[in-house]
mmCIF file of the C-alpha atoms, coordinates in Angstrom:
data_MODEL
# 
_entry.id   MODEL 
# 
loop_
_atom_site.group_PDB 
_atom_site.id 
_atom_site.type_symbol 
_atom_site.label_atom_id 
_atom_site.label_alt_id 
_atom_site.label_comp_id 
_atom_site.label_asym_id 
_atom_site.label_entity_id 
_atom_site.label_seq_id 
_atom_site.pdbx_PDB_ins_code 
_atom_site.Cartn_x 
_atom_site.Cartn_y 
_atom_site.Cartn_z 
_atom_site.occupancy 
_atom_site.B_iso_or_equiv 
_atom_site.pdbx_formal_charge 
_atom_site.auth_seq_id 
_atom_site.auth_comp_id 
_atom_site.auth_asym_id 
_atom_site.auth_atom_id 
_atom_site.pdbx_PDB_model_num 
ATOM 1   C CA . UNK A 1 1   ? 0.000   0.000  0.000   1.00 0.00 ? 1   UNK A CA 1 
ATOM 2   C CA . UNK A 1 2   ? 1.437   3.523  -0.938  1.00 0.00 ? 2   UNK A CA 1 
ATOM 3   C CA . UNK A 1 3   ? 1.910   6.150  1.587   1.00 0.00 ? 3   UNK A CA 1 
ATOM 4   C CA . UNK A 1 4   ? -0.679  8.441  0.348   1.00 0.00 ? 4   UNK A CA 1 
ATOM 5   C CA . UNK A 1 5   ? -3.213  5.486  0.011   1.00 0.00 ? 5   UNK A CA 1 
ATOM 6   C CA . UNK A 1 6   ? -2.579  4.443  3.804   1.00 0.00 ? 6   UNK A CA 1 
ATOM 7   C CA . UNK A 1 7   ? -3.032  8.482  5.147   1.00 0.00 ? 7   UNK A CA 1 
ATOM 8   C CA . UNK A 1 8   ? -6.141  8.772  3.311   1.00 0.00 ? 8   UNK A CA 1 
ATOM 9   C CA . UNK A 1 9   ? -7.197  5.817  4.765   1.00 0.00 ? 9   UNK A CA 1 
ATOM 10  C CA . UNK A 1 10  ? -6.008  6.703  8.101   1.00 0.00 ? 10  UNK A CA 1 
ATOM 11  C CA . UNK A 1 11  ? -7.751  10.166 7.481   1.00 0.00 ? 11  UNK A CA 1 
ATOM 12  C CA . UNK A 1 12  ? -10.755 8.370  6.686   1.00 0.00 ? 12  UNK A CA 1 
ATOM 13  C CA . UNK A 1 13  ? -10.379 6.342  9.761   1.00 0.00 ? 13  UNK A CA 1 
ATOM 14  C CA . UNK A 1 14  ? -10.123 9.687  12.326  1.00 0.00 ? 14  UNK A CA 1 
ATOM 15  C CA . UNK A 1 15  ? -13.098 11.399 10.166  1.00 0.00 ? 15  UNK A CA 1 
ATOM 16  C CA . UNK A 1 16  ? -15.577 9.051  11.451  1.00 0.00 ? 16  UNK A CA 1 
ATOM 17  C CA . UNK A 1 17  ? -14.502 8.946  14.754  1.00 0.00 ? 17  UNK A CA 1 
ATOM 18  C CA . UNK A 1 18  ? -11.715 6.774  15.538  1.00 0.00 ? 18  UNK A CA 1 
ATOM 19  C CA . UNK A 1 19  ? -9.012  7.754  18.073  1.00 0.00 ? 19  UNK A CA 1 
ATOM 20  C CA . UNK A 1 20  ? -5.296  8.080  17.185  1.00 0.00 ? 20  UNK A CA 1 
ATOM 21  C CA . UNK A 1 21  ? -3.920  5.924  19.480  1.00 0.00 ? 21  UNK A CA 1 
ATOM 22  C CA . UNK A 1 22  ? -6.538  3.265  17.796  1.00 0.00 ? 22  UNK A CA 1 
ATOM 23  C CA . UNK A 1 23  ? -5.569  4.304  13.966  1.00 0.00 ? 23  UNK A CA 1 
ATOM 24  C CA . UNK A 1 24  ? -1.565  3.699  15.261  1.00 0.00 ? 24  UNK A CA 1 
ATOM 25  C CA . UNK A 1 25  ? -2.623  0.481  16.058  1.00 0.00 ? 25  UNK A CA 1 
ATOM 26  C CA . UNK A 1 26  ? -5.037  -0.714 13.841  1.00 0.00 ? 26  UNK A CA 1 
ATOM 27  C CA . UNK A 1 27  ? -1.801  0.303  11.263  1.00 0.00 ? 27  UNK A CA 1 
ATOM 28  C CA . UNK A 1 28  ? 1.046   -0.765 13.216  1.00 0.00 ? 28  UNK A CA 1 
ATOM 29  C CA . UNK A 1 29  ? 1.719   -3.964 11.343  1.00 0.00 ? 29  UNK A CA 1 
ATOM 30  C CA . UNK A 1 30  ? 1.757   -2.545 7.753   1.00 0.00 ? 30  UNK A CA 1 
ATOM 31  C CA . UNK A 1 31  ? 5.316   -2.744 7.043   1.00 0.00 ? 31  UNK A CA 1 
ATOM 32  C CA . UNK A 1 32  ? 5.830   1.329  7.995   1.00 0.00 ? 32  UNK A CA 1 
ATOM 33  C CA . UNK A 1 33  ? 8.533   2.328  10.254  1.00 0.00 ? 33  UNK A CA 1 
ATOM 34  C CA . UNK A 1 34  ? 6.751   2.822  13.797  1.00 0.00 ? 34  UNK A CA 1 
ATOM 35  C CA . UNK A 1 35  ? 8.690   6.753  13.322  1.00 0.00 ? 35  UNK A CA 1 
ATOM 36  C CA . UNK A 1 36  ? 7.265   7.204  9.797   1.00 0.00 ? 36  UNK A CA 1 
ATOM 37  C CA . UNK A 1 37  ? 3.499   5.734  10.658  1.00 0.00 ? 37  UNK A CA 1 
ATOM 38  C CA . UNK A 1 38  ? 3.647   8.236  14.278  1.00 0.00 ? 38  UNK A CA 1 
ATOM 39  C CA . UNK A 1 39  ? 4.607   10.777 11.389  1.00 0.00 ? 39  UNK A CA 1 
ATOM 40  C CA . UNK A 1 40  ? 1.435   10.299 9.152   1.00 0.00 ? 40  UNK A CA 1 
ATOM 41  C CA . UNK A 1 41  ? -1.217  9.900  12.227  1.00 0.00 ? 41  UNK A CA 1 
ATOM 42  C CA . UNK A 1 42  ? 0.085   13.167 13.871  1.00 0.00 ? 42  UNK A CA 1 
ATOM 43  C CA . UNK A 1 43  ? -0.379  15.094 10.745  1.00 0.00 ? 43  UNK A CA 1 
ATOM 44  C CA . UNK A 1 44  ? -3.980  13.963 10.340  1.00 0.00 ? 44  UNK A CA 1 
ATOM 45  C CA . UNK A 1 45  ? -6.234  17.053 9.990   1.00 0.00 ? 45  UNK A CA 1 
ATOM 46  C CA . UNK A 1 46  ? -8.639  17.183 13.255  1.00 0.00 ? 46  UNK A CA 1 
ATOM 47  C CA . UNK A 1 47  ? -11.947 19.204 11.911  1.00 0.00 ? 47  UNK A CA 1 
ATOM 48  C CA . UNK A 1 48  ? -12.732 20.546 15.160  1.00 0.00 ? 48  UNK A CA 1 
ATOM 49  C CA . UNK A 1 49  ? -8.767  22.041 15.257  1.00 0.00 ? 49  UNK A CA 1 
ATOM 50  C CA . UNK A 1 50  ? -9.461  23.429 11.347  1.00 0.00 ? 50  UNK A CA 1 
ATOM 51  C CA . UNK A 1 51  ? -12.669 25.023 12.688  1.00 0.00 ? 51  UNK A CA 1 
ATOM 52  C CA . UNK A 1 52  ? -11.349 26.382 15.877  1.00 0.00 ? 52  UNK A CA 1 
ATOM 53  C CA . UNK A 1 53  ? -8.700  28.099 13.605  1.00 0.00 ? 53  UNK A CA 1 
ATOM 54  C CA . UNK A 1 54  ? -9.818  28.579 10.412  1.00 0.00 ? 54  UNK A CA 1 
ATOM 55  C CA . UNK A 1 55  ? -10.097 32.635 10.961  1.00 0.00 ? 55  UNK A CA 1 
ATOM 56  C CA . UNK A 1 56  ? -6.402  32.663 11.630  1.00 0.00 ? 56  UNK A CA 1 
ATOM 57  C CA . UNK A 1 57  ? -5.851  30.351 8.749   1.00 0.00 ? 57  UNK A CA 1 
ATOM 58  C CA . UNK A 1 58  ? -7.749  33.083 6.597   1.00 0.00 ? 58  UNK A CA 1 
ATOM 59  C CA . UNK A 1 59  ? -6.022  35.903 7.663   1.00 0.00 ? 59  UNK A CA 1 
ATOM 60  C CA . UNK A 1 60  ? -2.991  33.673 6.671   1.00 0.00 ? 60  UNK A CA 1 
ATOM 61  C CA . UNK A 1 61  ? -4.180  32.992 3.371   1.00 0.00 ? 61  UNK A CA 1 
ATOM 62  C CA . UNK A 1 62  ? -4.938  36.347 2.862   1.00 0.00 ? 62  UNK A CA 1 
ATOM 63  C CA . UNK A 1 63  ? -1.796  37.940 3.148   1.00 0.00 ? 63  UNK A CA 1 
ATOM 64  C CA . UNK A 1 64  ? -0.016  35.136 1.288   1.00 0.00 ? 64  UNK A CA 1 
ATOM 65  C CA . UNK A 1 65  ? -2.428  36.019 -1.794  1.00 0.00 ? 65  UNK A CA 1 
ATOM 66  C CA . UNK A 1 66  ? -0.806  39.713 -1.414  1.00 0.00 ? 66  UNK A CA 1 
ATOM 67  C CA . UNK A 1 67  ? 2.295   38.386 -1.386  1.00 0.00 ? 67  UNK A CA 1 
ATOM 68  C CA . UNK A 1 68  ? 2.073   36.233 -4.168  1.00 0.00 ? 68  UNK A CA 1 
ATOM 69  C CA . UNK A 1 69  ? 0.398   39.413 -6.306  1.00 0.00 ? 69  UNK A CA 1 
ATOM 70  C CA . UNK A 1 70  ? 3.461   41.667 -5.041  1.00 0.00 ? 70  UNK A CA 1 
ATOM 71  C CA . UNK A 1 71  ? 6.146   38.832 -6.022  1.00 0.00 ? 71  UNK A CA 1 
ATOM 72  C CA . UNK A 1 72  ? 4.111   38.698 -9.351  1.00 0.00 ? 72  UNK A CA 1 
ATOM 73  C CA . UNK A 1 73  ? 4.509   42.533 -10.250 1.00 0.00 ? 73  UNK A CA 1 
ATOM 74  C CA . UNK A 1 74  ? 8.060   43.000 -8.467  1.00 0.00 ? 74  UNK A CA 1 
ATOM 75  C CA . UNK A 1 75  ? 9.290   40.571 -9.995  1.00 0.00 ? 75  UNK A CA 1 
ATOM 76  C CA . UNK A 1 76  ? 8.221   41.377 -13.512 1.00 0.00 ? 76  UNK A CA 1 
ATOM 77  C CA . UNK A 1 77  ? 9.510   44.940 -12.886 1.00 0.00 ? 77  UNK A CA 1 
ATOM 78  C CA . UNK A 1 78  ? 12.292  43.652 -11.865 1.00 0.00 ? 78  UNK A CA 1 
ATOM 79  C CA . UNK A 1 79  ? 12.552  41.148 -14.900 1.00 0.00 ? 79  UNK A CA 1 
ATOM 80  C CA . UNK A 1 80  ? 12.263  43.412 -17.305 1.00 0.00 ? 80  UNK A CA 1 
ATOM 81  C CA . UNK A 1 81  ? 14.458  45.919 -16.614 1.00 0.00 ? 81  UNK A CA 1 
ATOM 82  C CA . UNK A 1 82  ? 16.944  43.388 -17.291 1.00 0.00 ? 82  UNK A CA 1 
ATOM 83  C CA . UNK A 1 83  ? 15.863  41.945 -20.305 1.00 0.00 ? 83  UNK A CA 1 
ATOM 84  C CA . UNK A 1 84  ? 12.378  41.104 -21.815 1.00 0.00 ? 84  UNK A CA 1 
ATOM 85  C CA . UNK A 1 85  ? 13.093  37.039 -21.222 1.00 0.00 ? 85  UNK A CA 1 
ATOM 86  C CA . UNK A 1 86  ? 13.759  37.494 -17.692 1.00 0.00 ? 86  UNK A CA 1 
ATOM 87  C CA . UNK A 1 87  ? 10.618  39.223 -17.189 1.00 0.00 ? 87  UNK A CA 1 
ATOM 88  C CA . UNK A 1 88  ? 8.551   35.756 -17.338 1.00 0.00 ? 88  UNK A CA 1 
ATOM 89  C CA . UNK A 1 89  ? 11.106  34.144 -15.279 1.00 0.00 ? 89  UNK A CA 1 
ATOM 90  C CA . UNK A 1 90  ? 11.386  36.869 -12.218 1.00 0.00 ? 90  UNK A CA 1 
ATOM 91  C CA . UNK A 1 91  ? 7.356   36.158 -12.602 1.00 0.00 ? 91  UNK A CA 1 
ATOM 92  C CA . UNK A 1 92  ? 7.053   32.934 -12.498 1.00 0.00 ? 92  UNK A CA 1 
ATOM 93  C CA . UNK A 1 93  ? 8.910   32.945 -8.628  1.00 0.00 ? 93  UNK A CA 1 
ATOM 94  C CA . UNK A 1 94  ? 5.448   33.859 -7.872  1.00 0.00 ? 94  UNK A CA 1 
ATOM 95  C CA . UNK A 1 95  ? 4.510   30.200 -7.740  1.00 0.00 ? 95  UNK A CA 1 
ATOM 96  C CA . UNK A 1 96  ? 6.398   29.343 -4.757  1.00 0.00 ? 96  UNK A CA 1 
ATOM 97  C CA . UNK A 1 97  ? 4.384   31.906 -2.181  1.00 0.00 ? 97  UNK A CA 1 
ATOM 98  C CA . UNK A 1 98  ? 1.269   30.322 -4.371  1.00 0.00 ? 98  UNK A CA 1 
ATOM 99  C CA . UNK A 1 99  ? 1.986   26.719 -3.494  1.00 0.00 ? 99  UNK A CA 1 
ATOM 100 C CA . UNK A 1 100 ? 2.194   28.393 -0.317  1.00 0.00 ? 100 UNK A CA 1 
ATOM 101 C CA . UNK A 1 101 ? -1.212  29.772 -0.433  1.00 0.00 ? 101 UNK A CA 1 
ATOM 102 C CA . UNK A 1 102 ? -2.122  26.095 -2.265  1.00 0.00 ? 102 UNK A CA 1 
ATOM 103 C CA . UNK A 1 103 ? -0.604  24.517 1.101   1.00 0.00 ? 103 UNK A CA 1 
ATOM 104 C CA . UNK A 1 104 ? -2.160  26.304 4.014   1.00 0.00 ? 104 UNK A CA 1 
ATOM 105 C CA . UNK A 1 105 ? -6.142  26.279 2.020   1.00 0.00 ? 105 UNK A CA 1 
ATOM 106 C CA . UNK A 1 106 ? -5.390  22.865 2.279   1.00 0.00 ? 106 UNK A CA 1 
ATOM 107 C CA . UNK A 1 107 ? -4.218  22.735 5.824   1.00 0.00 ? 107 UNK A CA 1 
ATOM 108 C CA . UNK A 1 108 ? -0.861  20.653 4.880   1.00 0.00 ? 108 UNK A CA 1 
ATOM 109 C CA . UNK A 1 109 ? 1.038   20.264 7.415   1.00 0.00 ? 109 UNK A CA 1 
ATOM 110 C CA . UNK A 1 110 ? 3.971   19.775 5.021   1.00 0.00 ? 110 UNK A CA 1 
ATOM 111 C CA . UNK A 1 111 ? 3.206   23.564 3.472   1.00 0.00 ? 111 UNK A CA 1 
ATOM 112 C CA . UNK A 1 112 ? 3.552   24.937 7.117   1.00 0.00 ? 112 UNK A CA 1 
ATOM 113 C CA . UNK A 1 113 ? 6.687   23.295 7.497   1.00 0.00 ? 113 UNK A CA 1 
ATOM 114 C CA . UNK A 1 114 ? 8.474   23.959 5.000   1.00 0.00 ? 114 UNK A CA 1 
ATOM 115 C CA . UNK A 1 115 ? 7.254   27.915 5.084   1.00 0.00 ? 115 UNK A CA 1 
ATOM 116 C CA . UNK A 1 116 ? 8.989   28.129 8.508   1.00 0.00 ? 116 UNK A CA 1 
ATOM 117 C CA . UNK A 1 117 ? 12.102  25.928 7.254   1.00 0.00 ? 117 UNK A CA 1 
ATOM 118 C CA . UNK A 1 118 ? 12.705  28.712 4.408   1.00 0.00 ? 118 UNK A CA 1 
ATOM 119 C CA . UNK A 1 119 ? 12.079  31.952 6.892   1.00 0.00 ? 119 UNK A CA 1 
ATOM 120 C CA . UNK A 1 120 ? 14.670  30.618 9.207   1.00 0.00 ? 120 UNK A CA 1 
ATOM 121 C CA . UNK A 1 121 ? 16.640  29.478 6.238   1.00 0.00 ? 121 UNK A CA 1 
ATOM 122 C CA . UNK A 1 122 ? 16.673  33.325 4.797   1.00 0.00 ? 122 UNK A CA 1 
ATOM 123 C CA . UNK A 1 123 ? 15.904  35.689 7.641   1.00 0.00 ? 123 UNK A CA 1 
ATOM 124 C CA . UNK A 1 124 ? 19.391  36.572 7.443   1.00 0.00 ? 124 UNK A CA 1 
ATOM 125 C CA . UNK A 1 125 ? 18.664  38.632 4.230   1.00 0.00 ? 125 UNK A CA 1 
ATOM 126 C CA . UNK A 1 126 ? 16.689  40.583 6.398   1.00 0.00 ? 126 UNK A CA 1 
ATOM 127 C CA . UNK A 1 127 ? 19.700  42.347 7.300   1.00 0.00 ? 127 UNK A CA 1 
ATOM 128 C CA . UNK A 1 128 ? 21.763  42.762 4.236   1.00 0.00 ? 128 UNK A CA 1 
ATOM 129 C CA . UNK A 1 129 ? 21.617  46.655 3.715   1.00 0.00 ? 129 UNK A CA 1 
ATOM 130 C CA . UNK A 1 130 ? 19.593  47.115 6.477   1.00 0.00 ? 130 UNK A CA 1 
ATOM 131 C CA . UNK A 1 131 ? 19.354  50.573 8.153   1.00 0.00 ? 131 UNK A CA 1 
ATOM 132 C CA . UNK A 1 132 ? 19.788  52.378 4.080   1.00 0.00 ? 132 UNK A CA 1 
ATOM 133 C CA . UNK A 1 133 ? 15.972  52.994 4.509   1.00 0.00 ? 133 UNK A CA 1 
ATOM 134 C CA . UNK A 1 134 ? 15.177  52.321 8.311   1.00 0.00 ? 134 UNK A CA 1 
ATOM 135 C CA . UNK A 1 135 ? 11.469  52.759 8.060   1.00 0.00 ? 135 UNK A CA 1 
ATOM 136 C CA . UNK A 1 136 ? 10.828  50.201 5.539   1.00 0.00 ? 136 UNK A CA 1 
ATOM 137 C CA . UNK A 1 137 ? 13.224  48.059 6.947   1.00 0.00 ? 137 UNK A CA 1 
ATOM 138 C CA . UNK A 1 138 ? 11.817  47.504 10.354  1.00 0.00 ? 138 UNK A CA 1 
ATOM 139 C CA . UNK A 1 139 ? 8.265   47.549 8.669   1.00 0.00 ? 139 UNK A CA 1 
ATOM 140 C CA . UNK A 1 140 ? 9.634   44.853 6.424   1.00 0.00 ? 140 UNK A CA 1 
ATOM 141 C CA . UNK A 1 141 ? 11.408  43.044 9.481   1.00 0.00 ? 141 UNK A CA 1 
ATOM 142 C CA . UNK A 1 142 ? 7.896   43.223 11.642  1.00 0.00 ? 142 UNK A CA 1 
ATOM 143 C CA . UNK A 1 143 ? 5.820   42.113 8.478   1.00 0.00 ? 143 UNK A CA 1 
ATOM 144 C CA . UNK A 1 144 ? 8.636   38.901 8.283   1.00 0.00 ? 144 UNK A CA 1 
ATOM 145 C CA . UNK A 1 145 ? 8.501   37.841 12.521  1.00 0.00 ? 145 UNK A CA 1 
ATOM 146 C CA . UNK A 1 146 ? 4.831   38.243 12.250  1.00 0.00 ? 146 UNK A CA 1 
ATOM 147 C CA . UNK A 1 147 ? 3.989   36.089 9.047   1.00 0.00 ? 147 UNK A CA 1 
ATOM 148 C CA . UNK A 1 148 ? 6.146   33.734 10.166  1.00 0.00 ? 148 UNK A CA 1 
ATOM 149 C CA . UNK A 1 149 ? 5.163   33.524 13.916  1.00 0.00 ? 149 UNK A CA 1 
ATOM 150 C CA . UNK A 1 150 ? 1.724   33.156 12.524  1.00 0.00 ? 150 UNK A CA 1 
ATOM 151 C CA . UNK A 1 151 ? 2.457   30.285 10.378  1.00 0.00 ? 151 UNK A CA 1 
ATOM 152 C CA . UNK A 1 152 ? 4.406   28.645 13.195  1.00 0.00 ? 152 UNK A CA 1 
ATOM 153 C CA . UNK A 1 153 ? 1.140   29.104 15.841  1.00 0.00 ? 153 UNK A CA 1 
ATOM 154 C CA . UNK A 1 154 ? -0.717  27.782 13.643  1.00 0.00 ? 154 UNK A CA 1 
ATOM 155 C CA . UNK A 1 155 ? 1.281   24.582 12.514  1.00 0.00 ? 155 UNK A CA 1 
ATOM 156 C CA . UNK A 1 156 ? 1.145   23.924 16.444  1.00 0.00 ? 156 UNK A CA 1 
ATOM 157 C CA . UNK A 1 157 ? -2.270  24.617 16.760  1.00 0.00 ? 157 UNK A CA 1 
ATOM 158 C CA . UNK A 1 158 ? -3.708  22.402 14.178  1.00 0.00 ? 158 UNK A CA 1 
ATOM 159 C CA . UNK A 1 159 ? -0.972  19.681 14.398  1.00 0.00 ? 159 UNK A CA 1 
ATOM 160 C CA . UNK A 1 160 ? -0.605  19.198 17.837  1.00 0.00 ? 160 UNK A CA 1 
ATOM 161 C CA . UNK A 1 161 ? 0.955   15.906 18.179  1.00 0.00 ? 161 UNK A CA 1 
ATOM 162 C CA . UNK A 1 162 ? 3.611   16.915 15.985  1.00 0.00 ? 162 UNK A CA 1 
ATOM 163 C CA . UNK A 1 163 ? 7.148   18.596 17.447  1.00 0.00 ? 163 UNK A CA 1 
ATOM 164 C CA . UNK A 1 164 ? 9.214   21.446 15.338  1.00 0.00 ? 164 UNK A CA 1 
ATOM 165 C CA . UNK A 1 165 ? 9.770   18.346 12.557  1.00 0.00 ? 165 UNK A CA 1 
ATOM 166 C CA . UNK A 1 166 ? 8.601   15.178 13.462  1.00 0.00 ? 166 UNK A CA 1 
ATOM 167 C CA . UNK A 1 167 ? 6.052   13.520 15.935  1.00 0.00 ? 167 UNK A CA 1 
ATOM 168 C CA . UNK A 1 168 ? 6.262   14.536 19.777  1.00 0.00 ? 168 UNK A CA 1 
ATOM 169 C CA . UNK A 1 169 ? 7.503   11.789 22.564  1.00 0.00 ? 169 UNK A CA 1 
ATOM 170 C CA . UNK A 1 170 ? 6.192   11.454 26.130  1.00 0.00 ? 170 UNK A CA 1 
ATOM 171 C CA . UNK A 1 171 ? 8.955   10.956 28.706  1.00 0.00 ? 171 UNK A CA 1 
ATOM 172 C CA . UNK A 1 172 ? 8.666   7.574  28.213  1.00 0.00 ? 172 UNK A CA 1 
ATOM 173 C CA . UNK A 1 173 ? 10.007  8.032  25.037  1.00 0.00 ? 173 UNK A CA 1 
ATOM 174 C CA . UNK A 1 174 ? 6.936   6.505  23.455  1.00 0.00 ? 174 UNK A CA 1 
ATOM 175 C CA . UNK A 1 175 ? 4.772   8.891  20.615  1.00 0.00 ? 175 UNK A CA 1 
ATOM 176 C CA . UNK A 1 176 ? 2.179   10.916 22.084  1.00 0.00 ? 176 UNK A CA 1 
ATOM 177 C CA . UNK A 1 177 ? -0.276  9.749  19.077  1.00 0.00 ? 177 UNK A CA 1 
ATOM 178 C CA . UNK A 1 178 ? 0.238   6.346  20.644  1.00 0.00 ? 178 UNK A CA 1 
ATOM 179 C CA . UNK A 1 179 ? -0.762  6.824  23.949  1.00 0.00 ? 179 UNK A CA 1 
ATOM 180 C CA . UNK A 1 180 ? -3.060  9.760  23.027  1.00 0.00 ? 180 UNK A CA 1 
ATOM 181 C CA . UNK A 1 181 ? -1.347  12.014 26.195  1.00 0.00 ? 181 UNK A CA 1 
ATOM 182 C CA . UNK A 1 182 ? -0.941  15.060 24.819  1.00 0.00 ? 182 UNK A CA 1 
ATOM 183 C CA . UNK A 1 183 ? -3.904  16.523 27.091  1.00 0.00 ? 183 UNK A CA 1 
ATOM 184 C CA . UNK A 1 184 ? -2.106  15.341 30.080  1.00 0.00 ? 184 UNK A CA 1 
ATOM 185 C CA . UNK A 1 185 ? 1.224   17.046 28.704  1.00 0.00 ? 185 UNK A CA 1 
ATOM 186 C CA . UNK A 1 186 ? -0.544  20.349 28.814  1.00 0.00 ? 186 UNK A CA 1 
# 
């Protein structure tokens, strides 16, 4: 069975009810690493988590769709100043805040993930010439910690189970979708 067969499966499974320390088990012995299968249950998407958040989710969305239109239009400024060719290409950068957007309508946990992995990964450039226009660079700083702070409350908000990368441990060293403790962890 694929890996995208057994999580929609699994999905399925917590949709109509079933806990996730029942859906680890009832998948334990299908040849997936017990890391991998804690992996897939913890990123199931709880409904009642989507709805409690789904304003902040918007709000999200919303200024992702901004960004993506600003990428769009900076970067064919930016493109064709340098040549006509380059215009499309500076443009089409646009996609990655849209698979962005793509991500967090769908409520991937993979999309939130990786959005925080790149911030960290360039907030440095944050700082290269900073101070030649102070204003807009502490605006641009704020905008930055705030997006991404956003994107990180959320990710632990709707995917509770799951640590900075991969699925939270009790102290016993066993995962929390497992023994279902995360309310007692609180």
């Amino acid at each position: 069975m694929k890996n995208k067969e057994l999580i929609q499966l699994m999905q399925s499974d917590f949709d109509s009810g079933e806990s996730l320390p029942n859906i680890f088990e009832k998948y334990k012995n299908n040849n997936v690493k017990e890391k991998r299968l804690a992996y897939f249950v913890a990123s199931l998407k709880d409904k009642s988590l989507i709805e409690k958040y789904k304003n902040a989710n918007k709000v999200l969305v919303g200024i992702m769709v901004v960004l993506t239109i600003f990428t769009a239009f900076t970067g064919y400024a930016i493109g064709s100043e340098v040549t006509p060719e380059s215009a499309l290409y500076w443009t089409a950068i646009a996609i990655i805040p849209a698979l962005f957007v793509y991500g967090f309508i769908k409520i991937n946990y993979q999309a939130y993930l990786v959005y925080i992995l790149l911030c960290i990964s360039q907030f440095h450039k944050n700082f290269v010439g900073f101070g030649t226009d102070m204003a807009a660079d502490i605006i641009g700083l704020i905008i930055s910690i705030s997006i991404l702070a956003l994107v990180w409350f959320l990710k632990s908000k709707l995917f509770p189970y799951m640590g900075f990368i991969g699925p939270k441990k009790n102290q016993d060293k066993r995962y929390l979708v497992e023994v279902n403790s995360f309310q007692a962890e609180l």
